[in-house]
C-alpha positions in Angstrom: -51.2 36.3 53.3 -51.0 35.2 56.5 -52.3 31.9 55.6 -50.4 31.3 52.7 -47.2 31.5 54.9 -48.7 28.5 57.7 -49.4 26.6 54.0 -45.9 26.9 53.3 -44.8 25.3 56.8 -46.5 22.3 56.3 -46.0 21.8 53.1 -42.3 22.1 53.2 -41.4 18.9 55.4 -44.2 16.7 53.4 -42.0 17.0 49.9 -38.9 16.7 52.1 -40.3 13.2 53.0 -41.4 12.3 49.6 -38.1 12.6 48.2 -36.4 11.0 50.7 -39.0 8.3 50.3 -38.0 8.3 46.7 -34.6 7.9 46.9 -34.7 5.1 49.4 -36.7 3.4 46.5 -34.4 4.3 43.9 -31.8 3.2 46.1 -33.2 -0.3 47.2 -33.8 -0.8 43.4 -30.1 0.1 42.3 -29.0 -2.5 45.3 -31.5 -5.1 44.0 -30.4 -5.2 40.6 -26.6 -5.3 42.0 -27.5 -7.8 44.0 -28.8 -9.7 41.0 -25.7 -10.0 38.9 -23.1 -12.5 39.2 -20.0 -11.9 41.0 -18.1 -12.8 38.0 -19.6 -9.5 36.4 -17.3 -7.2 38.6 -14.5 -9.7 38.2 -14.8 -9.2 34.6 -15.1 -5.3 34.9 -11.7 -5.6 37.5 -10.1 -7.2 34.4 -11.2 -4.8 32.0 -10.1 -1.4 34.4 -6.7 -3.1 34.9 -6.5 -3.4 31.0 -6.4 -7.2 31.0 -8.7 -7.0 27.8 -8.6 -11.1 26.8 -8.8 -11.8 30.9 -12.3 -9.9 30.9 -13.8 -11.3 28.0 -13.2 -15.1 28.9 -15.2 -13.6 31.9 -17.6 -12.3 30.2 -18.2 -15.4 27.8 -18.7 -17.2 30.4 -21.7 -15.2 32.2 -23.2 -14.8 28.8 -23.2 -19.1 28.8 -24.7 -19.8 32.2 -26.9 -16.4 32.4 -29.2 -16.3 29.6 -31.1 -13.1 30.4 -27.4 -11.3 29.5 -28.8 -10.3 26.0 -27.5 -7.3 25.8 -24.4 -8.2 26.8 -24.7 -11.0 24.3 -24.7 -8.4 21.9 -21.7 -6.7 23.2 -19.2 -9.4 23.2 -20.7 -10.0 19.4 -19.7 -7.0 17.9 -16.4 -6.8 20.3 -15.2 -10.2 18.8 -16.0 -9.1 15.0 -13.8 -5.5 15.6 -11.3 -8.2 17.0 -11.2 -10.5 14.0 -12.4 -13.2 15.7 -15.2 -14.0 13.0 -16.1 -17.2 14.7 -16.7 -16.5 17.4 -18.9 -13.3 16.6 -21.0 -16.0 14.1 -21.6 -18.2 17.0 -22.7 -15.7 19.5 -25.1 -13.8 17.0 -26.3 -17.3 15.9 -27.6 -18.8 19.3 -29.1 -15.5 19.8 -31.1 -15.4 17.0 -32.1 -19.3 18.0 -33.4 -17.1 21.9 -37.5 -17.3 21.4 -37.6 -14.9 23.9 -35.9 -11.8 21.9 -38.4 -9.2 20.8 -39.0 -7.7 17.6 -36.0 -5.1 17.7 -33.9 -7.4 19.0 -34.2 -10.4 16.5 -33.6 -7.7 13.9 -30.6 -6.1 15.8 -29.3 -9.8 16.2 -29.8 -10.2 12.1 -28.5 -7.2 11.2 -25.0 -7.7 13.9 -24.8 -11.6 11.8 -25.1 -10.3 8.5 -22.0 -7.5 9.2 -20.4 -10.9 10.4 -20.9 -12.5 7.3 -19.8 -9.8 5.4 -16.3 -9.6 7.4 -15.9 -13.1 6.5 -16.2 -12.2 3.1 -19.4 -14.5 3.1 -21.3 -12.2 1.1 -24.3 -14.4 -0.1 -25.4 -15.1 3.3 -24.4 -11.5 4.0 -26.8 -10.1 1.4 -29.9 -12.7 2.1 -30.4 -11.9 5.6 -29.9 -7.9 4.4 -32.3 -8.3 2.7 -35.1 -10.1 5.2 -34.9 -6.8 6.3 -35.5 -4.4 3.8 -39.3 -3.9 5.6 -37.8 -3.6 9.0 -36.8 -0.7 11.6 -33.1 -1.7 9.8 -34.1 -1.2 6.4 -31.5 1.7 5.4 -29.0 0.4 7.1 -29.4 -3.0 5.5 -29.3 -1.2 2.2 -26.3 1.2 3.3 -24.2 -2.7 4.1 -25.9 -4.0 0.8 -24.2 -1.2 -1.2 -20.7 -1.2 -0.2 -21.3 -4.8 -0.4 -22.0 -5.1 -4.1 -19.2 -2.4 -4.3 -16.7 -4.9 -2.9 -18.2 -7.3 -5.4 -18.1 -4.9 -8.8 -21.5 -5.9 -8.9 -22.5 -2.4 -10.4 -26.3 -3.0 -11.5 -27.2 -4.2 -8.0 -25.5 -1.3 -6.6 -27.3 1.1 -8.8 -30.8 0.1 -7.4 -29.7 0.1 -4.1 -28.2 3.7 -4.3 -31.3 4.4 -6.2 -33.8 3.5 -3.2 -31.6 5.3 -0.7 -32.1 8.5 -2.2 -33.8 10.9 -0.2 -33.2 14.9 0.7 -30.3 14.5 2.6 -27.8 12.5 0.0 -29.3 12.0 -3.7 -26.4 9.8 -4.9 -25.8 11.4 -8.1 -22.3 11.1 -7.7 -22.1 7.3 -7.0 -24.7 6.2 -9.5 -22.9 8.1 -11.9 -20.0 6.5 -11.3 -21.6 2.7 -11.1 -22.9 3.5 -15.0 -19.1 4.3 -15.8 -18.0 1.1 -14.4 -20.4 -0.7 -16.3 -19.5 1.4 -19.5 -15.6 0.2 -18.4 -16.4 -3.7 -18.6 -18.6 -2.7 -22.2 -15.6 -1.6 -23.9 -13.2 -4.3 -22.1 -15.8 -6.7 -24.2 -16.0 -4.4 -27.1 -19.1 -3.3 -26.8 -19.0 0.0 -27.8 -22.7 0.9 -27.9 -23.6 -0.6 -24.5 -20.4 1.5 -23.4 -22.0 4.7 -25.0 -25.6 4.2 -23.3 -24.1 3.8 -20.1 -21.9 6.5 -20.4 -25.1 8.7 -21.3 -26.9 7.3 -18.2 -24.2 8.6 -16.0 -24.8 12.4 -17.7 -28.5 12.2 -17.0 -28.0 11.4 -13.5 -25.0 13.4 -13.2 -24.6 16.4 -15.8 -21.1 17.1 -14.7 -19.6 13.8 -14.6 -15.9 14.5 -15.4 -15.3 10.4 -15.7 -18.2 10.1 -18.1 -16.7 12.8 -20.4 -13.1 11.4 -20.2 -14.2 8.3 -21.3 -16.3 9.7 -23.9 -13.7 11.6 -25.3 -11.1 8.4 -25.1 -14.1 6.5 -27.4 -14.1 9.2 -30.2 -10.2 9.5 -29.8 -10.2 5.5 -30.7 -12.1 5.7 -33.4 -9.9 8.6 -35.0 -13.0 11.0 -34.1 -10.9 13.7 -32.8 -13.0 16.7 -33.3 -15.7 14.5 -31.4 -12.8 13.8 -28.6 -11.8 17.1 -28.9 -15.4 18.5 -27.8 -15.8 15.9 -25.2 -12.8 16.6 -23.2 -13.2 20.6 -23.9 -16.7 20.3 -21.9 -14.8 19.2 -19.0 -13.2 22.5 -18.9 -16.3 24.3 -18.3 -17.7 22.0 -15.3 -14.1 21.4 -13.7 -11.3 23.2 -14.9 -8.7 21.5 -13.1 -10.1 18.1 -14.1 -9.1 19.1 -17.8 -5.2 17.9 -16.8 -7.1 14.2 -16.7 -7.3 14.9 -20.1 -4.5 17.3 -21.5 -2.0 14.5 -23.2 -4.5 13.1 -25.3 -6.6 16.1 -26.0 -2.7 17.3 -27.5 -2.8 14.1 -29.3 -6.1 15.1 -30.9 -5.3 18.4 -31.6 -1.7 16.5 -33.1 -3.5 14.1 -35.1 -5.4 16.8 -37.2 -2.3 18.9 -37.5 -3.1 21.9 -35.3 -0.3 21.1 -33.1 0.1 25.4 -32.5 -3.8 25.8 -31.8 -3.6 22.7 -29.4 -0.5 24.3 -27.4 -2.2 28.1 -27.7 -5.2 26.1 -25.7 -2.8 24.6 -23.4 -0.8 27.8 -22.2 -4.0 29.7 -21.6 -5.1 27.4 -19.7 -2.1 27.1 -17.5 -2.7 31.2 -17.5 -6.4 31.1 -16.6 -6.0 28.0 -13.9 -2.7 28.5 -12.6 -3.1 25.4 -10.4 -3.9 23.2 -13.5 -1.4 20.1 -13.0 0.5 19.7 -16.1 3.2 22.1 -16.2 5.5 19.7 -16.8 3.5 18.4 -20.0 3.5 21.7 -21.2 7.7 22.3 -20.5 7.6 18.9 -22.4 6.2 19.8 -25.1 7.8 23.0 -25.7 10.9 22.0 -25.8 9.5 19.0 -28.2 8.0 21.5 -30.5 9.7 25.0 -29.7 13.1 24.2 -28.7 15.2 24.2 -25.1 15.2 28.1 -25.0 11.5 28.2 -25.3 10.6 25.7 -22.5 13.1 27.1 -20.3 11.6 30.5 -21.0 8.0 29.1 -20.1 9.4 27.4 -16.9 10.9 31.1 -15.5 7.7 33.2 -16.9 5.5 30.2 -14.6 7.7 30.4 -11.5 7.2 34.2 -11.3 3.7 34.2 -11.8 2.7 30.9 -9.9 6.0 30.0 -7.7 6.0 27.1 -5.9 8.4 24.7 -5.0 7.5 22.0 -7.8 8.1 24.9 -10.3 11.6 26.4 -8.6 12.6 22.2 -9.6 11.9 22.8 -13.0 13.3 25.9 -13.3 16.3 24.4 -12.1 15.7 21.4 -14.5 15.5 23.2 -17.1 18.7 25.9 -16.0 20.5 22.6 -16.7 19.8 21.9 -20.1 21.9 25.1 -21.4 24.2 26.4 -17.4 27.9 25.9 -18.2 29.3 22.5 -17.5 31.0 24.1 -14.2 27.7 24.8 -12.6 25.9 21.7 -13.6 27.3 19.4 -10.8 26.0 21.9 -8.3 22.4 22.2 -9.9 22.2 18.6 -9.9 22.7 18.0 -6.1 19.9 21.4 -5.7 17.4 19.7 -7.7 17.8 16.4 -6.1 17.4 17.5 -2.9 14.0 19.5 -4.4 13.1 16.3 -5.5 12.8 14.9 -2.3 11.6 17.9 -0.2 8.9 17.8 -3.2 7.8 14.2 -3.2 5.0 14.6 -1.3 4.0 17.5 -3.6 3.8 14.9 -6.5 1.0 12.7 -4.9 -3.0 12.8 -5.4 -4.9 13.2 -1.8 -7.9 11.6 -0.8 -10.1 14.6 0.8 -11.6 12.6 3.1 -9.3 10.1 4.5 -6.0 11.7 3.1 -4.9 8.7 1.8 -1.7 9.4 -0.5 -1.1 8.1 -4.1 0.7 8.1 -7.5 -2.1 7.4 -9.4 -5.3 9.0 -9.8 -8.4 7.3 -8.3 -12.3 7.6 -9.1 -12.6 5.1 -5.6 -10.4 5.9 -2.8 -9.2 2.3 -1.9 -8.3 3.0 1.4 -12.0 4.5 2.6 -13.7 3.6 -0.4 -15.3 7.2 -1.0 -16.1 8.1 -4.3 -15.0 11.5 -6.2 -12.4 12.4 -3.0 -9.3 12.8 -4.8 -8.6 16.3 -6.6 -6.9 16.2 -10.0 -4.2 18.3 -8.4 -1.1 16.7 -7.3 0.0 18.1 -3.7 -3.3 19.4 -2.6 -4.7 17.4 0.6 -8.1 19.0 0.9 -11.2 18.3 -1.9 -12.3 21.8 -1.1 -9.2 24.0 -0.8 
């Protein structure tokens, strides 16, 4: 025990001095490499903490020129100058790094990967895509494939973006969603040349890799509608009720139409007021008001509007309750209803916009591709509600 203790003495001072031995090395080292830079680097950083953001990168240009083991900060000013728009510039300093013979491996295919984003923000998208794909074998691959698919997005070039989607695949994001969509695009530009078939087997590729495809189905249904096939259009668009019930307001005016055209206009409004019942958010109350008072008459709509506002109120509906109070109040009131539902119209107008649920982005119209993030499938078919998930 005894011993153990004198042990303990000695030891003691002997790591004491190791680590002080080790920091003066760690600190020599630190003041070596400070030593090393060039003054202008702590000119430039001065610049930079003072927020003189142009100032600091002249500075910093100008190492990178006379100091040409700066790589990384090579690199920096690269991808600073393409989030400033200065395209240029970012070519240039990506270029004469790839020209370096010295770069390693990682960092030719870092200075590849940095030129073809470049390109791509330059909107030069077939030097973009050919050095993408020089590195489809390299540690960039997915990300090469990731740019290459929002690329051939930007370019509607929809068969290219399929494959790509297709060999990103893997456990954590199947793309079923965004292949889907590509095939509908495709089965767009088929009927914009009338070709019906090619429209149809692309539309059928979209089900097998996505069974509940609401666009698919809509466009399905639009087909058989075209060619005066309404019980076909009439079964398309009724299979969108039982995948996305909401998604059937995409729909209801035409699926009305079809029910119209066959003359089972009461059966085709029986459908459309259950549904309102069943899916109390469904957007198209003011379809259905419509066409009540089309088919049953002012004091039927306006009954529908005050039966709706009890069961579901909300603001949109108090405005057509109002609306429709209009239509049969005494002339004295009117003037006073009419100020009350225009200032609901304003308080409301946010309430009659689709809502990208993942960037938020605002619109009239309905979207399949969010064109502000460029998301597919983020906009619920109910107006007023910001979340895809609420």
């Amino acid at each position: 025990m005894l011993e153990s203790q004198y042990w303990w003495l000695i030891a003691f001072p002997i790591f004491f001095g190791l680590g002080w031995l080790a920091a003066r090395v760690d600190i020599k080292h630190v003041l070596s490499e400070t030593r090393s830079l060039p003054a202008a680097y702590f000119k430039g950083l001065n610049h930079l903490l003072n927020g003189e953001t142009n100032r600091a990168v002249e500075v910093y240009v100008d190492i990178a020129r006379h100091h040409a083991e700066t790589i990384e900060l090579q690199f920096s000013l690269g991808h600073l100058f393409r989030r400033r728009g200065e395209l240029e510039r970012a070519i240039n300093m990506h270029q004469k790094l790839l020209e370096r013979r010295e770069l390693t491996d990682a960092q030719r295919q870092l200075a590849q990967f940095e030129l073809a984003q470049d390109f791509m923000k330059a909107g030069l998208f077939d030097r973009a895509e050919a050095l993408l794909n020089e590195l489809q074998h390299s540690d960039y691959a997915r990300q090469a494939r990731t740019e290459l698919l929002g690329m051939y997005e930007l370019e509607k070039a929809w068969k290219k973006a399929i494959e790509t989607a297709q060999q990103l695949r893997d456990d954590s994001h199947s793309y079923q969603h965004e292949i889907a969509q590509f095939y509908c695009e495709l089965a767009e530009q088929s009927l914009a040349r009338s070709k019906q078939e090619e429209s149809r087997d692309y539309l059928a590729r979209a089900l097998e890799t996505h069974r509940q495809c609401t666009r698919a189905r809509l466009l399905l249904g639009e087909m058989a509608f075209a060619d005066k096939n309404y019980l076909g259009a009439i079964t398309e668009w009724l299979e969108i009720e039982s995948q996305e019930p909401h998604a059937l307001a995409l729909a209801m005016r035409q699926l009305m139409g079809a029910y119209d055209a066959l003359d089972r206009s009461d059966e085709g409004t029986t459908l459309l007021l259950r549904s309102l019942k069943q899916y109390p958010e469904l957007d198209v109350m003011d379809f259905a008001y419509e066409r009540l008072m089309s088919l049953q008459g002012v004091d039927a709509a306006y009954d529908f509007v005050r039966e709706r506002m009890r069961e579901h109120p909300t603001m949109p509906g108090l405005r057509k309750v109002l609306e429709a109070h209009l239509l049969v109040a005494p002339d004295d009131q009117k003037p006073e209803l009419e100020i009350i539902v225009r200032l609901l119209n304003d308080v409301t107008r946010d309430q009659s916009m689709y809502y990208c649920g993942h960037c938020g982005f605002k619109t009239k119209q309905y979207f399949w591709h969010c064109p502000a993030c460029n998301e597919w499938e983020t906009y619920p078919p109910v107006r007023g509600r910001k979340k895809a998930n609420a």
